[in-house]
N, C-alpha and C positions, 0 to 999 in steps of 0.2 A: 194165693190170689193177691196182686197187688193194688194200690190203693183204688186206679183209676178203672179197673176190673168190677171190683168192689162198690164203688159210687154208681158206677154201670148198671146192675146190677139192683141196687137201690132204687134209682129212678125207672127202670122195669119194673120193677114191683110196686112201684106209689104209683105208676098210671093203672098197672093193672087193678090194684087194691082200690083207687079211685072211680073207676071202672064200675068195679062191681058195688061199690057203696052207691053211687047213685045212681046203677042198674036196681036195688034191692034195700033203699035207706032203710033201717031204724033208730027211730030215734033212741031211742031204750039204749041203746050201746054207745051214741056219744057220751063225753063231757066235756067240758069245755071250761075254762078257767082266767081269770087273770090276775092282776093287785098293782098298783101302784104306789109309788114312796115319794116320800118326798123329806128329804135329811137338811141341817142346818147345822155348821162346825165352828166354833172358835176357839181359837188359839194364842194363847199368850206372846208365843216362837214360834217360827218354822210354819208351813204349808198344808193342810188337808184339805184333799178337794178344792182347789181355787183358792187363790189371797184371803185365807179364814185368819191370818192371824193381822188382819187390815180391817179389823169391824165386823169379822164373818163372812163365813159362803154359805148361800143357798145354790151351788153347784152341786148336787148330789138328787140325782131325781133314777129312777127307776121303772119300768113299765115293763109289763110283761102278760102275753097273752098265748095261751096253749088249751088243746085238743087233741083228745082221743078218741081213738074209733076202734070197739072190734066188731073185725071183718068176718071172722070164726070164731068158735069157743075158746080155737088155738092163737089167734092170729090177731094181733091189733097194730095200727098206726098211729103214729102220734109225733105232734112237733110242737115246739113254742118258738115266738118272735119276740127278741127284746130289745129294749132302748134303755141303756143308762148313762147320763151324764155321770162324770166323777172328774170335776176340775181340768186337767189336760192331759187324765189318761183315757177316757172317753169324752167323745160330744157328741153322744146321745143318738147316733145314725142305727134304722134299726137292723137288727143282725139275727142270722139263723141260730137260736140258741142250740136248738136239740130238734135231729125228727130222723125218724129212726121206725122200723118193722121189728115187731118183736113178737118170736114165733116160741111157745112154750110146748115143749114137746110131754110132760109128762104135767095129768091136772091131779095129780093125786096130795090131798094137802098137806102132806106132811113128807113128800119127797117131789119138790118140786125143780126143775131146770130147764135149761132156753136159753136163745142167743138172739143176739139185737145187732141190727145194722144200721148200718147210716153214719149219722151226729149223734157221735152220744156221750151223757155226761159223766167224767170220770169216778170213778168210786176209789174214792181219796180219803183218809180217815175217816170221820165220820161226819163231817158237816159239807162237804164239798158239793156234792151230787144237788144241792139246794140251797146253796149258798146262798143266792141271789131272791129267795124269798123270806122276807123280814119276818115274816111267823115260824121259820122253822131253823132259825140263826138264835144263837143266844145271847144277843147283844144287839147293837146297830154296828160294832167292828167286829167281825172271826176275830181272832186271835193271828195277829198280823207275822209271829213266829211262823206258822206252819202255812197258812191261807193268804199269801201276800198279794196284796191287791195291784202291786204295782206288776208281778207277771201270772195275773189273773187270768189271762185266755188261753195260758200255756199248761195252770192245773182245769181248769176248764172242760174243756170238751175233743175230742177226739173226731177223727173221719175214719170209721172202721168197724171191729166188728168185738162184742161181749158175750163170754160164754158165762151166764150165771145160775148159783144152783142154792135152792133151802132144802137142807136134809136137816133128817130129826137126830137130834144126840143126846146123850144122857142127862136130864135134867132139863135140857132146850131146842134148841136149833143153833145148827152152823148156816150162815150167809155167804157164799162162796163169788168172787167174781175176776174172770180173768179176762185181760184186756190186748187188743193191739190194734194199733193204729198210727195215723199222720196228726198230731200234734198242734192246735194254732200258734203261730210265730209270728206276732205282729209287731209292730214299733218299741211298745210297752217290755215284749220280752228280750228285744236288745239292750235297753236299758238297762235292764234286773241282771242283766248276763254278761254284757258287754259296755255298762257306765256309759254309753250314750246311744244318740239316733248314728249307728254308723255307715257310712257308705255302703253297705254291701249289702248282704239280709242271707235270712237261712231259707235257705230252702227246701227241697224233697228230706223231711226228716219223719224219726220213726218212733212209737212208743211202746212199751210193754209192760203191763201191771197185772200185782197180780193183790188182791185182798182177801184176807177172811175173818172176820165176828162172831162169836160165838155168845149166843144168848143165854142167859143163864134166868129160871124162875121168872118164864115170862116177859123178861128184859128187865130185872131187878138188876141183875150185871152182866155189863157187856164187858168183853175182849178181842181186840184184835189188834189184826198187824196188816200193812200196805210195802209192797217189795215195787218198785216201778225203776225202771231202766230208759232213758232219752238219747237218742242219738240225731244233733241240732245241727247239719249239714250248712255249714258258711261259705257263701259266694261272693267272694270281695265285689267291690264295686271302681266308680272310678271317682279320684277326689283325694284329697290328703288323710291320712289315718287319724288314729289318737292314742299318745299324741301324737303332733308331727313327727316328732325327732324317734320316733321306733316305728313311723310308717303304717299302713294299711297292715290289715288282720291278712293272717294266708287264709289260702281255701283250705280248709275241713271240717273235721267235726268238733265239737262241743259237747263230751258225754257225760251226759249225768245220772248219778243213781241214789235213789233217795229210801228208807228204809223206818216206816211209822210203826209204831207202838202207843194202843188205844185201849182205855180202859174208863168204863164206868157206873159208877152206883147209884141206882136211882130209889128212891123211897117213897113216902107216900106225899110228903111236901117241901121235902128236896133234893138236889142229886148234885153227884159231887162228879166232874169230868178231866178228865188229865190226858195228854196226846206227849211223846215225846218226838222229836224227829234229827236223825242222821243222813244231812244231805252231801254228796260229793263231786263238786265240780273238777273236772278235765280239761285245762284249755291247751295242752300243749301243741295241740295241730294248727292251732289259730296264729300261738305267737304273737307280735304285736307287746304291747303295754305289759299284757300276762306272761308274758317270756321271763317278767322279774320274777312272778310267782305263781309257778304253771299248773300250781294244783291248790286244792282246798278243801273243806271240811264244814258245815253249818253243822250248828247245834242248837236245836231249840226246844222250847216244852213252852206247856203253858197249866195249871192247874186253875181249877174254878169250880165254885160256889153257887148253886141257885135253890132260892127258896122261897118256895109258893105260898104265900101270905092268905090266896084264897083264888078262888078260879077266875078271879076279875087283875090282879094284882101280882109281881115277881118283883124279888131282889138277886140281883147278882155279885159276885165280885171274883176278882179275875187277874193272877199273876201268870205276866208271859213274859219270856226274855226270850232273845236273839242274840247268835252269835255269828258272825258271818265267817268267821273261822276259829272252830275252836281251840287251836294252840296257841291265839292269841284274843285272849278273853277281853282288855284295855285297849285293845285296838291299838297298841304303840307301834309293834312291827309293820303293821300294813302302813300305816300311815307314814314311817320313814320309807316307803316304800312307792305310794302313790299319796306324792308329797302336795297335792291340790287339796287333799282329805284331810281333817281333823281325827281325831284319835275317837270318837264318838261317834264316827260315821259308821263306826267297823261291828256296834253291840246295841241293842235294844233292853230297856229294864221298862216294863210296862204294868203298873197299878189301874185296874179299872172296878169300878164302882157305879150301878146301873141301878135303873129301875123299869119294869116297865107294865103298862095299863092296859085292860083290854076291856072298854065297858062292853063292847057285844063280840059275836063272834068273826063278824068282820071287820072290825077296827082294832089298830095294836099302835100304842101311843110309848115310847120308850124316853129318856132323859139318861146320860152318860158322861161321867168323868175321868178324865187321865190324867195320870201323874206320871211321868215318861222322861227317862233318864239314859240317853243317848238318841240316836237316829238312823239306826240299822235299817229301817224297814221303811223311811222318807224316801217317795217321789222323788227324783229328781225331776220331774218332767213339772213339779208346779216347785221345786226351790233349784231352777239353774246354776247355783252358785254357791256350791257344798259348803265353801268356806266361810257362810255366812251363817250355817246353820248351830241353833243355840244347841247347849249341851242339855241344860235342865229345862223341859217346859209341859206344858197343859194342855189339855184338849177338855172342852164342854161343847158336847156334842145331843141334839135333838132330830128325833126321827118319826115319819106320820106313816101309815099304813093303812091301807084299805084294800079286801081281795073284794070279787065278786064271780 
C-alpha cells in the first residue's frame, strides 16, 4: 500500500469512526488532554531559540491539545494539534501532530498487539514518541546528541502505518514496534542535512524502523535498541547552489541509517539513563558541496543522572557529546574542508545540571545550566553566520509548565 492509498484509507475510517461516535457518543471513552510551556534561554554565546545570547529569549512557547476516543473495546481514535514557537525553527503555526486509528487485535494482558494508522509518532529511543511534553522529558533540553531539535519533524512523526506488540518474557515484558512510513521534510531538515535553506527540497521519501525494549522487574531495567533506515528523495530547484562554485545539489537520494542502543536503571529515588547512537549519512547522489565528502558517521551518547529529592522536587545532571563524524573527533578535517566552518562546528561537549519543581500535579517548574564546548548541534537558522560562533559558552535556561 502506498502512502496516498494509506492516507485514503485513513480518512475513510475517521469519517466513518466519527460517524459512529456521534451516531452513539459516550462519554466514558473520551479523554482529552492538553499543557502548555512557556521556556526562557540565555546565553553567554551563540543562539537558542531567538537572540538569547542579546538579554535573552522568551521565543520558546509550546501548546498542545489532544483526544481520544474508543470507538470498540478494539478500536480507538485519537489526534493532538500543536503550536511551538522555538526562535526560527518554528513560529508557532498550529500543525497535525499525531492522529492515527489504532486497532488492537489481541486484549489479552499480557500478550498484547495492534497496528496504527495515520500520523503517528516515531518510537525512537526512548524519549521521542513525547518529547514535546515537559512532564514526560527529563530536562527542559533532550539531550541534543540523539533528539536534535534542529531536524525535529524528521525524528518526529510519520504518515503511515505501526505494527506494535507487548509480549510477556522472563522476568518482564518486551515492547516491540515496527514502523514504515513518509517522513516530514521541512525547511529545518534541509538544514540539519544539507547546511542550508536550499533551492530544491525533498520530496516523495520513505522510512522504516524498527524498536524493541525489554523491561526487566517491572521497569527497574530497561533495554533496548532502535534500527531505522531514511531514504530523503531531492528535487533540485531553480537558483544558484551552495556554494556557487560546486553548483546545485543533483536529484536523488539522501540515505540515512541510524542504529540506538538504550539502557536503563531505575530505583526507588533515582535512575540512571544512557542512549548511545550510530548515525550514517549518504550524500553521494546529491553531489554538490558533499562531493568533497560524500559520506559520514555521527556518533553520539549521552549519560544522566536523576534524583528524586521527594515527589514535589528532581535533580538531574547530564553529559552528552556529539560528533558529527566520528573519524574526526576535533573537527580539523571537516573544517579544512568546508572552509566557512570553524573546527567546533563539527562536535558538541555538553555539561547539564537541572532542577526541577512540581508543587501540584499539574504544574512542573524546571531551572537549567549548560556548560557547552563546541557547536555541533547550533541552529543555524537563529546564528547565520557559522563563523561567528563561540567555541566555549553557557546556557541558563528556565521553563513553566502547566497540563490540564
Amino acid at each position: 500500500m502506498n502512502i496516498k492509498s494509506l492516507q485514503a484509507v485513513l480518512v475513510a475510517g475517521s469519517l466513518l469512526c466519527s460517524g459512529q461516535a456521534s451516531a452513539d457518543f459516550d462519554k466514558d471513552n473520551l479523554t482529552a488532554n492538553g499543557f502548555i510551556t512557556q521556556g526562557f534561554f540565555h546565553t553567554d554565546h551563540n543562539n537558542v531559540y531567538g537572540e538569547s545570547s542579546d538579554g535573552g529569549s522568551f521565543e520558546f512557547r509550546e501548546f498542545g491539545v489532544n483526544a481520544s476516543y474508543r470507538l470498540t473495546p478494539k478500536l480507538r481514535v485519537a489526534g493532538q494539534l500543536m503550536s511551538r514557537k522555538a526562535g526560527n525553527l518554528d513560529d508557532g503555526e498550529p500543525k497535525l501532530d499525531y492522529a492515527l486509528l489504532d486497532y488492537q487485535f489481541s486484549d489479552d494482558p499480557m500478550n498484547q498487539y495492534g497496528l496504527r494508522l495515520g500520523r503517528l509518532k516515531i518510537p525512537f529511543g526512548f524519549y521521542n514518541e513525547s518529547r514535546d511534553v515537559a512532564f514526560t522529558r527529563p530536562g527542559i533540553m533532550l539531550p541534543q546528541s540523539l533528539y536534535f531539535h534542529q531536524a525535529r519533524d524528521l525524528e518526529l512523526s510519520v504518515d503511515g502505518a505501526i505494527f506494535y506488540s507487548y509480549l510477556e518474557a522472563p522476568g518482564g515484558w518486551v515492547d516491540i514496534d515496527l514502523l514504515y512510513g513518509k517522513p516530514q521534510t521541512d525547511t529545518n531538515v534541509e538544514y540539519a542535512y544539507l547546511s542550508n535553506d536550499a533551492t530544491g527540497k525533498f520530496g516523495d521519501s520513505i522510512g522504516y524502523m524498527a524498536r524493541a525494549i525489554y523491561n526487566y522487574d517491572g521497569g527497574r531495567i530497561r533495554v533496548g535498541g532502535t534500527l531505522a533506515e531514511y531514504t530523503l528523495s531531492y528535487q533540485p530547484g531553480n537558483g544558484p547552489g551552495f556554494p556557487a562554485d560546486l553548483s546545485e545539489f543533483n536529484e536523488g537520494d539522501l540515505l540515512l541509517d541510524v542504529a540506538v542502543l538504550s539502557a536503563e536503571y531505575n530505583a526507588e529515588r533515582w535512575s540512571l539513563t544512557g542512549e548511545y547512537m550510530i548515525h550514517d549519512i549518504d550524500w553521494r547522489e546529491l553531489g554538490g558541496v558533499f562531493s568533497l565528502r560524500p559520506q559520514t558517521t555521527i556518533q553520539s551518547y549521552y549519560l544522566q543522572l536523576q534524583y528524586r529529592i521527594n515527589q514535589n522536587w528532581e535533580l538531574m545532571v547530564r553529559y552528552d557529546e556529539l560528533l558529527l563524524d566520528k573519524d574526526d573527533p576535533t573537527g580539523a578535517a571537516n573544517a579544512a574542508v568546508f572552509t566557512t566552518k570553524p573546527a567546533h562546528t563539527f562536535y558538541s561537549k555538553d555539561w547539564i545540571f537541572g532542577v526541577g519543581w512540581s508543587p501540584t500535579p499539574d504544574w512542573l517548574f524546571r531551572a537549567e545550566y549548560h556548560h557547552v564546548v563546541g557547536t555541533g548541534w547550533v541552529a543555524e537558522q537563529d546564528n547565520p553566520d557559522p563563523s561567528q560562533l563561540e567555541k566555549n559558552w553557557n546556557i541558563f535556561a528556565l521553563q513553566a509548565t502547566y497540563r490540564f
